[in-house]
C-alpha positions in Angstrom: 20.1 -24.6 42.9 19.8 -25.9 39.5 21.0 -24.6 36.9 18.4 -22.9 33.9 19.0 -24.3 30.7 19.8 -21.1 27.5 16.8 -20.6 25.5 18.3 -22.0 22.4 17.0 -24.6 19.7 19.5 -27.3 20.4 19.3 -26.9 24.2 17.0 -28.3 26.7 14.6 -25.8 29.0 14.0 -26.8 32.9 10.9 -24.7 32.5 7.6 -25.6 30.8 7.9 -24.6 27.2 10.2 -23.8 24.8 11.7 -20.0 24.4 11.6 -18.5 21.3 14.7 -18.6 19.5 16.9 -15.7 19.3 19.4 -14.8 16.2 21.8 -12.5 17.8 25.2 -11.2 16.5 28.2 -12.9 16.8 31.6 -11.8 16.9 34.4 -14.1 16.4 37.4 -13.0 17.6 38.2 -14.0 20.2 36.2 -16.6 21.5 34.4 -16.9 23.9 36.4 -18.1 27.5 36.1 -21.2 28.7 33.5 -21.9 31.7 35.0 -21.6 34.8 35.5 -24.9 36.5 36.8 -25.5 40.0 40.5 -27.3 39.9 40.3 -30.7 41.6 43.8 -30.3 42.8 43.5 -26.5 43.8 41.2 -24.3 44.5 41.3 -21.0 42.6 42.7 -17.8 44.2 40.9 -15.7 46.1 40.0 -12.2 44.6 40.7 -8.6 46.8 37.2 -6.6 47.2 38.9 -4.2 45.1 39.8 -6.6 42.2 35.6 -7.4 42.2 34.5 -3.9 42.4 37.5 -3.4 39.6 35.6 -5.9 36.9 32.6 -4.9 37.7 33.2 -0.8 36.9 35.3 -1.9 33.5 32.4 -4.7 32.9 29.8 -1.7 33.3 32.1 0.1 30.9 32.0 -3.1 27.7 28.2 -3.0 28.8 27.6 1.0 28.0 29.4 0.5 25.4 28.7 -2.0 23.7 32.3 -3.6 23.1 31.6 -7.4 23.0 35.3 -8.0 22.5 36.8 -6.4 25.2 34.1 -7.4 27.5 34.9 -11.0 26.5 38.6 -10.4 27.1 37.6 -9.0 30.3 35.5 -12.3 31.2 38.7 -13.7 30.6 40.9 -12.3 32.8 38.0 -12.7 35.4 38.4 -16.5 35.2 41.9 -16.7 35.9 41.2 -14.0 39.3 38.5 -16.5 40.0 36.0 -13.7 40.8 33.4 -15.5 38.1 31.9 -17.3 41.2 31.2 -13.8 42.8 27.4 -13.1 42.4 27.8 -9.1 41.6 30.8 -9.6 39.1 28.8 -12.6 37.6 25.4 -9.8 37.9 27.8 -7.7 35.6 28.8 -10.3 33.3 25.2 -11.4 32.4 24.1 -7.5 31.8 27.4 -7.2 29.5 26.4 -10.2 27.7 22.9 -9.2 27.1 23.7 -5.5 26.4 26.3 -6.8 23.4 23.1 -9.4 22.0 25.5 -12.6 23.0 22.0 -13.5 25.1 23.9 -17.2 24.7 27.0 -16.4 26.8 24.6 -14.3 29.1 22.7 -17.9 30.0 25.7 -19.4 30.6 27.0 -17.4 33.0 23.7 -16.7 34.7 23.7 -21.0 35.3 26.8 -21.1 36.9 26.3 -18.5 39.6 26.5 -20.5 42.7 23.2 -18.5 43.8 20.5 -17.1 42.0 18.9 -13.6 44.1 16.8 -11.2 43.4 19.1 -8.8 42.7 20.9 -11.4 40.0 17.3 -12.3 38.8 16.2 -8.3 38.1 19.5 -7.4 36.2 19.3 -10.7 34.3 15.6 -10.0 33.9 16.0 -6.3 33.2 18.9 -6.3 30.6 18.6 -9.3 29.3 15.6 -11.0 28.6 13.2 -8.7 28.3 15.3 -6.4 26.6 16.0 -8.8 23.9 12.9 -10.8 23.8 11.2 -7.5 23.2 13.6 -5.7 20.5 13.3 -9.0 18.8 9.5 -8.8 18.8 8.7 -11.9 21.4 8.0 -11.2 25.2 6.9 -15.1 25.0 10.3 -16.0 26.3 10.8 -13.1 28.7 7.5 -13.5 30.1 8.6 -17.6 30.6 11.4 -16.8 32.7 9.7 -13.8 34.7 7.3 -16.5 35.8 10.3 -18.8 36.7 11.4 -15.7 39.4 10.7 -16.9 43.0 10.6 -13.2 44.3 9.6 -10.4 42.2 9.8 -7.0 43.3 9.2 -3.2 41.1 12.3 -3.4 39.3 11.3 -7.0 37.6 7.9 -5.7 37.4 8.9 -3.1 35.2 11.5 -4.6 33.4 7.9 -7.2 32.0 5.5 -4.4 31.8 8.7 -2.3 29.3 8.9 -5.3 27.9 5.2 -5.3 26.6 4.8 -2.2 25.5 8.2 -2.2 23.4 6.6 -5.0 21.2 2.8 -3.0 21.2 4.9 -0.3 19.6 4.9 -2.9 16.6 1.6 -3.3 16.5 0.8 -0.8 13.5 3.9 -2.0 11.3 3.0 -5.3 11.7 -0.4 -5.6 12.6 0.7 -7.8 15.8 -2.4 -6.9 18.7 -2.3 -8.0 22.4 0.6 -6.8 23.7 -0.2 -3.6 25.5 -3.3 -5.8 26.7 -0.6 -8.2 28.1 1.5 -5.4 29.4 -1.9 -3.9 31.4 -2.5 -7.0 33.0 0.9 -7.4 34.4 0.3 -3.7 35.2 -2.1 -4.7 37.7 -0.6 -7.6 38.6 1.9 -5.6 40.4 1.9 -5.3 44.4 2.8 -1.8 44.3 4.4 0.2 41.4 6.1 3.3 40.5 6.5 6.2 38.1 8.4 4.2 35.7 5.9 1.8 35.4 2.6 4.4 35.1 4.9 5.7 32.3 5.1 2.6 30.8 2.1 2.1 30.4 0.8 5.6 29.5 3.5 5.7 26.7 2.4 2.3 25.2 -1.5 3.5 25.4 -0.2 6.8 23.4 1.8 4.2 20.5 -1.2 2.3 20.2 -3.4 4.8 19.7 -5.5 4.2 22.6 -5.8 7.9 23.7 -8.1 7.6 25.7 -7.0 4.9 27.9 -4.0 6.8 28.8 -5.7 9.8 30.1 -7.6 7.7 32.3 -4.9 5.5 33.9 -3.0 9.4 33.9 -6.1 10.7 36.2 -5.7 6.8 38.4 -2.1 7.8 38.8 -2.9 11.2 40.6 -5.7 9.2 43.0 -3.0 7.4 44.0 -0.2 9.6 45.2 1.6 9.0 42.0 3.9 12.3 41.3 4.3 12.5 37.8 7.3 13.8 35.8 8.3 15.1 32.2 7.6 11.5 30.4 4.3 11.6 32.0 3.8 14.8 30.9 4.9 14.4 27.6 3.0 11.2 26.6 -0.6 12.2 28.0 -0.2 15.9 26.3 0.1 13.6 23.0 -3.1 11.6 24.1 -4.7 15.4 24.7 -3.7 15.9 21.1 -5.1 13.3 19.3 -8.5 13.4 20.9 -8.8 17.6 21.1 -8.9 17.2 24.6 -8.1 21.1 25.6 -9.6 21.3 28.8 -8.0 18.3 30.1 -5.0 19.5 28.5 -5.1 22.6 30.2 -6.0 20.8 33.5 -2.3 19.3 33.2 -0.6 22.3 32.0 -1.5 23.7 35.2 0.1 20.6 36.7 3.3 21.0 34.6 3.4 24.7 36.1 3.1 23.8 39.9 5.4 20.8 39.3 8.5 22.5 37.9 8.3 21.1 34.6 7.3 24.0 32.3 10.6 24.8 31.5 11.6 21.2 29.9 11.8 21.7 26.1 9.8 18.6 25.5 7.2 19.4 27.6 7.1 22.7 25.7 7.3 20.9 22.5 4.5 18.9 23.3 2.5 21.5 25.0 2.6 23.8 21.9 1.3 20.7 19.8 -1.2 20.1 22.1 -3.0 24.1 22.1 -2.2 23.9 18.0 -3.9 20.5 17.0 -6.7 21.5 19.9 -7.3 25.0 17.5 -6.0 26.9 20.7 -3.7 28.4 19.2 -3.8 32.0 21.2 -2.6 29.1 24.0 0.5 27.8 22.0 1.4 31.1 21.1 1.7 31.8 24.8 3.8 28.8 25.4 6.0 29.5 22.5 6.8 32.7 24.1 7.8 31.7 27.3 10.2 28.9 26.0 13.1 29.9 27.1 15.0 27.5 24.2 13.4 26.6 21.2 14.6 24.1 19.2 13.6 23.1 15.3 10.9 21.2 16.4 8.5 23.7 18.1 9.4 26.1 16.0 7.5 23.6 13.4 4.9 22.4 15.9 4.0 26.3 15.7 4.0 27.1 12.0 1.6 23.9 11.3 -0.3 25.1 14.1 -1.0 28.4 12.3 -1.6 26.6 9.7 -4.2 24.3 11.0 -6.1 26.9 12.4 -5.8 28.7 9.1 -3.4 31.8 10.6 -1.2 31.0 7.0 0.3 34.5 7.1 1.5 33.9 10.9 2.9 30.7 9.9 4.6 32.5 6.8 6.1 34.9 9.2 7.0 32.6 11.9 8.8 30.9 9.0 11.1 34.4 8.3 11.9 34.6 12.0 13.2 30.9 11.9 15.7 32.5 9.2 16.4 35.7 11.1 17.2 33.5 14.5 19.5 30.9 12.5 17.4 27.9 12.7 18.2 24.9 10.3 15.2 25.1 7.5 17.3 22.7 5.3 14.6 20.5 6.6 11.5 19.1 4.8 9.2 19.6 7.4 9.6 23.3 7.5 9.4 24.1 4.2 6.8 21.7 3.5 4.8 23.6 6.5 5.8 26.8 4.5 4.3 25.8 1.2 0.8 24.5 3.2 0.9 27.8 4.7 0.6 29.5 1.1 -1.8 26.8 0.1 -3.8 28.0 3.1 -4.0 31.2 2.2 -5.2 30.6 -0.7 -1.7 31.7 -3.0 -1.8 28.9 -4.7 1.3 30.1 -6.9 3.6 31.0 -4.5 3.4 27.9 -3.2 4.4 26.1 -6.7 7.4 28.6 -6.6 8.6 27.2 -3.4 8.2 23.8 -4.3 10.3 24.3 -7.1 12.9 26.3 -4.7 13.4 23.4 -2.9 15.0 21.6 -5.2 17.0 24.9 -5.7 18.4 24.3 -2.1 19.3 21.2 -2.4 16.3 19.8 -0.4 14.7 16.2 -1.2 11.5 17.6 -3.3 10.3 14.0 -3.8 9.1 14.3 0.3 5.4 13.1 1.7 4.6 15.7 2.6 5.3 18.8 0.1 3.9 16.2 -3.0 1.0 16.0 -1.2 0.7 19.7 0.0 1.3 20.6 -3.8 -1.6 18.2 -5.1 -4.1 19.0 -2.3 -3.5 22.7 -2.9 -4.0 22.4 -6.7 -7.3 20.5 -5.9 -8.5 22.7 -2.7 -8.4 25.7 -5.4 -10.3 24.0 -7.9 -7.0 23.4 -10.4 -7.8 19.5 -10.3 -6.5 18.9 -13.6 -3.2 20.6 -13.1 -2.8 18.4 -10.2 -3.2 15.5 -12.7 -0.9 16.7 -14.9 1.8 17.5 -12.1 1.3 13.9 -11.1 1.6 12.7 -14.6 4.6 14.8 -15.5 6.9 14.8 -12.5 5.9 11.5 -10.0 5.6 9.0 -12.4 9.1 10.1 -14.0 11.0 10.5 -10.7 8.7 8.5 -7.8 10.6 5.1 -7.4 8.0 2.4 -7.7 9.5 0.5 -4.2 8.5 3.6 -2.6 5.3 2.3 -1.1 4.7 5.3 1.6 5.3 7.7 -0.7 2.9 6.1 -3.4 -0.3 5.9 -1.0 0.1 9.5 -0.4 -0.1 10.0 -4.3 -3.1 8.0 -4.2 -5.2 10.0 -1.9 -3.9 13.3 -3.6 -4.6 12.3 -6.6 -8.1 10.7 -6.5 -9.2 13.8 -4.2 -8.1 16.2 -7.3 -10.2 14.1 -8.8 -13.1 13.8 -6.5 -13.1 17.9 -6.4 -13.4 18.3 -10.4 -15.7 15.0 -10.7 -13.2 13.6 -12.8 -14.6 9.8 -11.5 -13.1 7.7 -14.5 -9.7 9.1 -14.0 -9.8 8.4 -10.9 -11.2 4.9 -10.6 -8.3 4.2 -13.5 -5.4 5.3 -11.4 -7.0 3.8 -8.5 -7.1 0.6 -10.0 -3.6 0.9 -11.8 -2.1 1.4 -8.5 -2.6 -1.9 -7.5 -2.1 -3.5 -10.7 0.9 -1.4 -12.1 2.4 -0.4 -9.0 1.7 -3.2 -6.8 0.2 -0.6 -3.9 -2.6 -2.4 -1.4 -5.2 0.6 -1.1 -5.8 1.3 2.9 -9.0 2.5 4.2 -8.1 6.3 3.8 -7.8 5.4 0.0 -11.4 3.7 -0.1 -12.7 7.0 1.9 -11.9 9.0 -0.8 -13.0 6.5 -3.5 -16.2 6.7 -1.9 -16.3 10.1 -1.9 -15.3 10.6 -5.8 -18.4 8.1 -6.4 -20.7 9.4 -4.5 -20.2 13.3 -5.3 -20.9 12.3 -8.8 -24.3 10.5 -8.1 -23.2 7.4 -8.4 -24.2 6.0 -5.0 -25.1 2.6 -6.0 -21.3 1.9 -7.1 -20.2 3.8 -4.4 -22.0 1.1 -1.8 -20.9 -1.5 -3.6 -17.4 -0.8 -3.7 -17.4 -0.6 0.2 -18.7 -3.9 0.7 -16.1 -5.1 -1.9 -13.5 -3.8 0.6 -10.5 -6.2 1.7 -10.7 -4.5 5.3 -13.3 -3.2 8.0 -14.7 0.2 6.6 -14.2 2.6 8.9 -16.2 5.6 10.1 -14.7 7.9 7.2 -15.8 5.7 5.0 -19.8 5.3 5.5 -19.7 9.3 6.5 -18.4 9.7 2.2 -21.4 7.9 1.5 -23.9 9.4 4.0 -22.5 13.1 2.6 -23.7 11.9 -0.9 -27.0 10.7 0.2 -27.9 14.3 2.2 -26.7 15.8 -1.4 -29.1 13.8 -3.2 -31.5 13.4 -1.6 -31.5 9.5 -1.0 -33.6 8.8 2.1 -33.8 5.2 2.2 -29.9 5.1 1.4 -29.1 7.4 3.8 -31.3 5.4 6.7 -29.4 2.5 6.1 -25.9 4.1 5.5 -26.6 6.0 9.3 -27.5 2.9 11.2 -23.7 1.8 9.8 -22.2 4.7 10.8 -23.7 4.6 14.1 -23.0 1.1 14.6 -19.4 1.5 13.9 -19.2 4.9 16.0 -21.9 5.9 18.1 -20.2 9.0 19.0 -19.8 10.2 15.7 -22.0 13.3 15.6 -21.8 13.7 11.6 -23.6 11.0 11.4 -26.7 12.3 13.2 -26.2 15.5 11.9 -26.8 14.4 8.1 -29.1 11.8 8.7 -31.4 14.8 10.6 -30.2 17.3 7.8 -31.7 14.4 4.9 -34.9 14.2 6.8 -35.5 18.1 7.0 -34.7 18.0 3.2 -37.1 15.5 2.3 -39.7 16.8 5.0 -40.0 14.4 7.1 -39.8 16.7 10.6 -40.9 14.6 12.6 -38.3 12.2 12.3 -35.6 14.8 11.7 -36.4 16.1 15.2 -36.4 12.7 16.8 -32.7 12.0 15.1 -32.1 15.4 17.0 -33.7 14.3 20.2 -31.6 11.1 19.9 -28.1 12.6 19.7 -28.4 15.2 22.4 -30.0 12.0 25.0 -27.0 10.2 24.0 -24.3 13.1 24.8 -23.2 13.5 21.5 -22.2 17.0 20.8 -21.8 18.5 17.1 -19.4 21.2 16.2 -21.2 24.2 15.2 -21.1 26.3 12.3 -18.8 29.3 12.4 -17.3 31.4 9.9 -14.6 34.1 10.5 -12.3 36.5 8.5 -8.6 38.5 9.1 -9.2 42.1 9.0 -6.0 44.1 9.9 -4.2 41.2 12.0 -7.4 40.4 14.0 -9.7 37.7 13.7 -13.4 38.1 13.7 -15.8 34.8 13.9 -19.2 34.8 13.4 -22.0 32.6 13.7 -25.8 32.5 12.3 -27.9 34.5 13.5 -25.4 36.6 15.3 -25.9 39.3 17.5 -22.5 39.9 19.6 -20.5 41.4 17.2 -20.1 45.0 17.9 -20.6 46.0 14.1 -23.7 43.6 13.5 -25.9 46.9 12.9 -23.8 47.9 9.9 -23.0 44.2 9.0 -27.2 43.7 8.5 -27.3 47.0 6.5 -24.6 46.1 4.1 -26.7 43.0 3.5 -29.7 44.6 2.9 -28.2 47.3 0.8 -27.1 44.6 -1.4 -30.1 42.7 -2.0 -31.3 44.8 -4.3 -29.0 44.5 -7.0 -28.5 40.4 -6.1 -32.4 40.0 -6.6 -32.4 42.6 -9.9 -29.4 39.9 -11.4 -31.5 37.2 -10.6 -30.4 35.9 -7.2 -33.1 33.8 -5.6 -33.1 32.4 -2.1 -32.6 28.6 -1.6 -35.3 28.0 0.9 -33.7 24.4 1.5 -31.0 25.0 3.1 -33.0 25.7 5.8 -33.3 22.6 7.7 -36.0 24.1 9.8 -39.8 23.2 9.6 -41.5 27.3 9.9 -42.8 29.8 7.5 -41.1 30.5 4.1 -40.3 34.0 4.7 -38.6 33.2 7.8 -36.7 30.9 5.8 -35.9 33.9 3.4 -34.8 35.5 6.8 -32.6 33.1 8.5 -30.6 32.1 4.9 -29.7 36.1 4.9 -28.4 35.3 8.8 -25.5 33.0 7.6 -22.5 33.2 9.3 -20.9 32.9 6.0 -23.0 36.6 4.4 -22.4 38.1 7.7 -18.1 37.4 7.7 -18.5 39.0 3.8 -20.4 41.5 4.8 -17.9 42.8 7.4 -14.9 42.4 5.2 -16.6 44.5 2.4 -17.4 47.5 5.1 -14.1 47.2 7.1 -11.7 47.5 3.6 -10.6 49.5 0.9 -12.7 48.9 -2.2 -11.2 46.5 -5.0 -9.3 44.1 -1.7 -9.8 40.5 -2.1 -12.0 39.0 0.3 -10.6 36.2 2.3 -13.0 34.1 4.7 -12.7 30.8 6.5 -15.5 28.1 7.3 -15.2 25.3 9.1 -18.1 23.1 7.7 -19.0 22.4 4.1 -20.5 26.2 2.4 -24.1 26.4 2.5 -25.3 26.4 -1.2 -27.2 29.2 -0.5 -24.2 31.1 0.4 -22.1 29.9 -2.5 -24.9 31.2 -4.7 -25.2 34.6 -3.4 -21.6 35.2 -3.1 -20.9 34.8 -6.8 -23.3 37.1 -6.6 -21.6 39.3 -4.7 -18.3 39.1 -6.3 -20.0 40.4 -9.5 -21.9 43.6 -8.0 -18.6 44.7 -5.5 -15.9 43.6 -8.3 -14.2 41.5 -5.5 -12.2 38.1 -5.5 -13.7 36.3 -2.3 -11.9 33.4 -1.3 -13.7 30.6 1.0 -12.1 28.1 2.3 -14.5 25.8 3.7 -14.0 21.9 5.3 -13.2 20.8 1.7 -11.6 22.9 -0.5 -11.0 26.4 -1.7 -14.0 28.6 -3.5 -12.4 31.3 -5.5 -15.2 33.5 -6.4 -14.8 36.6 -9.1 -16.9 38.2 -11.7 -19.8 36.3 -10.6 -18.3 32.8 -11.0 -16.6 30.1 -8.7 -13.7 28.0 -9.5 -15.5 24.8 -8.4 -17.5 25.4 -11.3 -20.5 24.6 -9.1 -19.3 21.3 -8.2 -18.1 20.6 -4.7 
């Protein structure tokens, strides 16, 4: 057989092509030995089974280890035994090699075994090539030689397909696309494969945000007799997450159960993440439960989750048990999940006091993630220019100016505090500062809420303009900012053409249906409102619909309009009529259009008093003490109608109502809303 040339710079290839080059760490003492070479005079000794199987354990051993020098001392004393020749100590030598990154000496030794078979070609493939080729960011070169391989069988298929979808795990940082494509074709290349491979593959779908993808080769895997195992598990419960797929997630949770796997703390990790990012979070508090060992990381995947699905109190006392059971909370993470549960909850000042605790314990204060649950609470409660001022005081004096990550995140708090107070020339300085002053490229997520700062002030024109200025492809967010501000405005023929974009980019977005329907029926124009309708539910396209629900002694109540399940709905409607009278004697008048339906003006008058959002304040006021603040949670934008008559309301009960709804915070009291009217 012939030997295969390294794949260096100076060195000729026997294959067609050139590998890439690889740098790889050197050590110098002591070189490297020389090559064997048969004696002309003698031929060399011949080794004991025992001496083979002897290098090859201690080889394994410099291998695991990663100790270059005494493997290379080692390949020495193998010269002089003459067991180099011998294909499994030689097999050995060539993964040592490769492990250490001396992919040089791992060539050379690899040429001068006197044969060349599968085995020798899968460990050389395996830990050496691939391996290296791929943490160096180029399968070119492994993929070369795997094509050089006269018999391939699962272990060399692997070893190409891991190689793959190590490099797609770049393909965000560096914006590098192709590789998980190139991994799925070898993927199916493959005679016959197993559950490393399926892993492989679902695992590099997950990384490269190609959710969906994974699911679906996870549901090919079962047709096929595949038996998955706690990898499997793990990586499509992630693809469950990211797409608020909680049926299917369920569906495999019932898996995980009849497999065994339950029990694994990452699957329980990931299976808490799953029910809390899905809003199930009655499901992740069962899972939590059941753990028998919970580590730091669940423990957080649970408090966010209460968070997320606005249960802030939970996650505050989910917090004090992870003190009581000696967890570590000298993390960011946790308290940073602490302080967005106060923010949640609307205690806006409680969560500035542990922010400044945290520097107290010794924590890094200057994280992501609390600067940006600090700004984004100030501006969710309508304190948009303290936000500005907390920037201006304490970031630009202590935020390094290298810290690129960090700085992005400022952006998009900052120019949302100023989007919410319709501060737009603050922010469209600072947004252009950043890239001037602090050398920061803006991202799409920093456009988005550009947009959105333009175009809740009116200025829709600027707010197009800018978009088709943009360095990159807008994204979905980004024509649904400007879709938002046409339905405010009113701007039919803008909102027409802004739609078709948004439809374009992402047929199944519902939104924009929704407002392109909801700026028809404004302008009224039914006919074409209903034939946007009739055009989303042909197409499949589901919207989320509009619920409201409030906390009233540790249980939830949700509502939506026109309700009739709840079991207090007869005193919930009585409240509301009992307060009309002194709403209409103040001067309350219903908005009639907010009620994007095309009958009678008095049934207008009817369904705006059917809200979800009067019926959750309702129940609150009949189901507490009098003088208790109000606290009620909406998971679309407040119907204007509503915000109007609960200032209202405030003023005749003397309550504080707090609304959160998919924006911001609305602190009503006295018959006046923090937002000042503008969200």
């Amino acid at each position: 057989m012939h030997p295969v040339d390294p794949p260096h710079p100076i060195l000729r290839i026997s294959h067609p092509g050139s590998l890439p080059p690889i740098k790889t760490p050197r050590i110098s003492p002591p070189p490297p030995p020389p090559l064997h070479e048969k004696n002309k005079n003698h031929d060399p000794p011949k080794p004991s089974a025992q001496k083979k199987i002897t290098c090859v354990r201690v080889l394994s051993a410099c291998a695991n280890l990663r100790a270059l020098k005494e493997g290379r001392y080692i390949h020495a004393e193998i010269v002089q035994s003459g067991c180099e020749s011998d294909v499994y100590v030689g097999s050995s030598l060539v993964d040592m090699y490769a492990k250490c990154g001396s992919i040089e000496d791992a060539w050379r030794v690899f040429n001068i075994m006197p044969t060349h078979d599968v085995v020798a070609w899968n460990i050389y493939l395996c830990n050496s090539l691939v391996d290296m080729y791929a943490k160096c960011g180029s399968v070119e070169g492994a993929s070369k030689v795997f094509n050089s391989i006269p018999t391939r069988d699962v272990v060399a298929w692997n070893a190409m397909i891991s190689g793959y979808v190590k490099c797609s795990s770049l393909v965000d940082m560096y914006a590098k696309c192709g590789s998980i494509e190139d991994a799925s074709r070898v993927f199916y290349r493959m005679p016959t494969g197993n559950v490393v491979s399926w892993n492989a593959m679902i695992v590099g779908y997950v990384k490269c945000d190609q959710w969906q993808r994974a699911l679906e080769l996870y549901q090919q895997m079962q047709r096929e007799g595949v038996v998955p195992d706690s990898v499997t598990f793990v990586g499509v419960l992630n693809a469950c997450a990211s797409v608020v797929a909680l049926d299917e997630g369920r569906r495999i949770r019932a898996q995980i159960i009849q497999s065994g796997c339950e029990l694994d703390v990452f699957v329980g990790n990931s299976l808490v993440d799953m029910y809390a990012k899905c809003g199930s979070i009655e499901d992740a508090w069962k899972v939590f439960n059941r753990m028998p060992m919970r580590d730091v990381v669940v423990w957080n995947a649970m408090i966010l989750g209460c968070v997320k699905c606005g249960q802030g109190q939970k996650a505050l006392e989910l917090f004090q048990q992870m003190l009581c059971q000696g967890m570590p909370i000298r993390t960011v993470v946790a308290w940073s999940a602490l302080i967005l549960g106060h923010v949640k909850c609307g205690q806006g000042e409680k969560a500035l006091e542990l922010f400044r605790q945290m520097q107290l314990e010794g924590l890094p204060s200057r994280d992501i993630v609390s600067w940006n649950a600090m700004l984004g609470g100030y501006a969710m409660h309508g304190h948009a220019k303290e936000a500005i001022a907390h920037v201006q005081q304490i970031v630009f004096d202590t935020m390094s100016k290298r810290d690129v990550v960090a700085w992005n995140s400022m952006i998009l708090g900052y120019v949302k505090s100023c989007s919410h107070a319709g501060l737009v020339d603050e922010g469209v300085h600072f947004f252009e500062s950043a890239s001037l002053v602090y050398s920061v490229c803006a991202a799409v997520e920093h456009y988005a809420c550009m947009v959105d700062l333009l175009g809740r002030a009116g200025c829709l024109d600027e707010a197009e303009s800018l978009i088709t200025t943009m360095p990159c492809e807008p994204s979905g967010s980004v024509w649904n900012a400007l879709l938002g501000a046409c339905r405010i405005y009113g701007n039919v023929e803008m909102g027409e053409r802004i739609a078709k974009r948004v439809l374009e980019s992402d047929p199944g977005n519902a939104a924009g249906y929704v407002l392109l329907s909801n700026i028809y029926a404004a302008a009224g124009k039914w006919d074409s409102s209903a034939n946007v309708h009739r055009q989303r539910l042909e197409r499949g396209v589901k919207k989320e619909p509009g619920r409201t629900w409030i906390e009233v002694n540790n249980e939830v109540h949700s509502f939506i309009v026109n309700d009739e399940e709840h079991p207090q709905i007869s005193e919930i409607l009585a409240e509301l009529k009992r307060l009309s009278v002194p709403m209409n004697n103040l001067g309350y008048v219903p908005d009639t259009r907010f009620v994007l339906h095309d009958v009678e003006e008095e049934e207008k008058v009817s369904r705006l008093c059917h809200h979800s959002e009067k019926l959750a304040i309702a129940f609150g006021l009949i189901s507490t003490p009098p003088g208790t603040s109000l606290r009620i949670f909406k998971n679309l934008r407040v119907c204007g109608d509503c915000h109007t008559a609960t200032k209202f309301i405030s003023k005749i009960v003397g309550r504080v109502i707090i609304v959160r709804d998919a924006n911001r915070f609305h602190h009503f009291e006295n018959g006046l809303c923090s937002c000042r009217d503008y969200w």
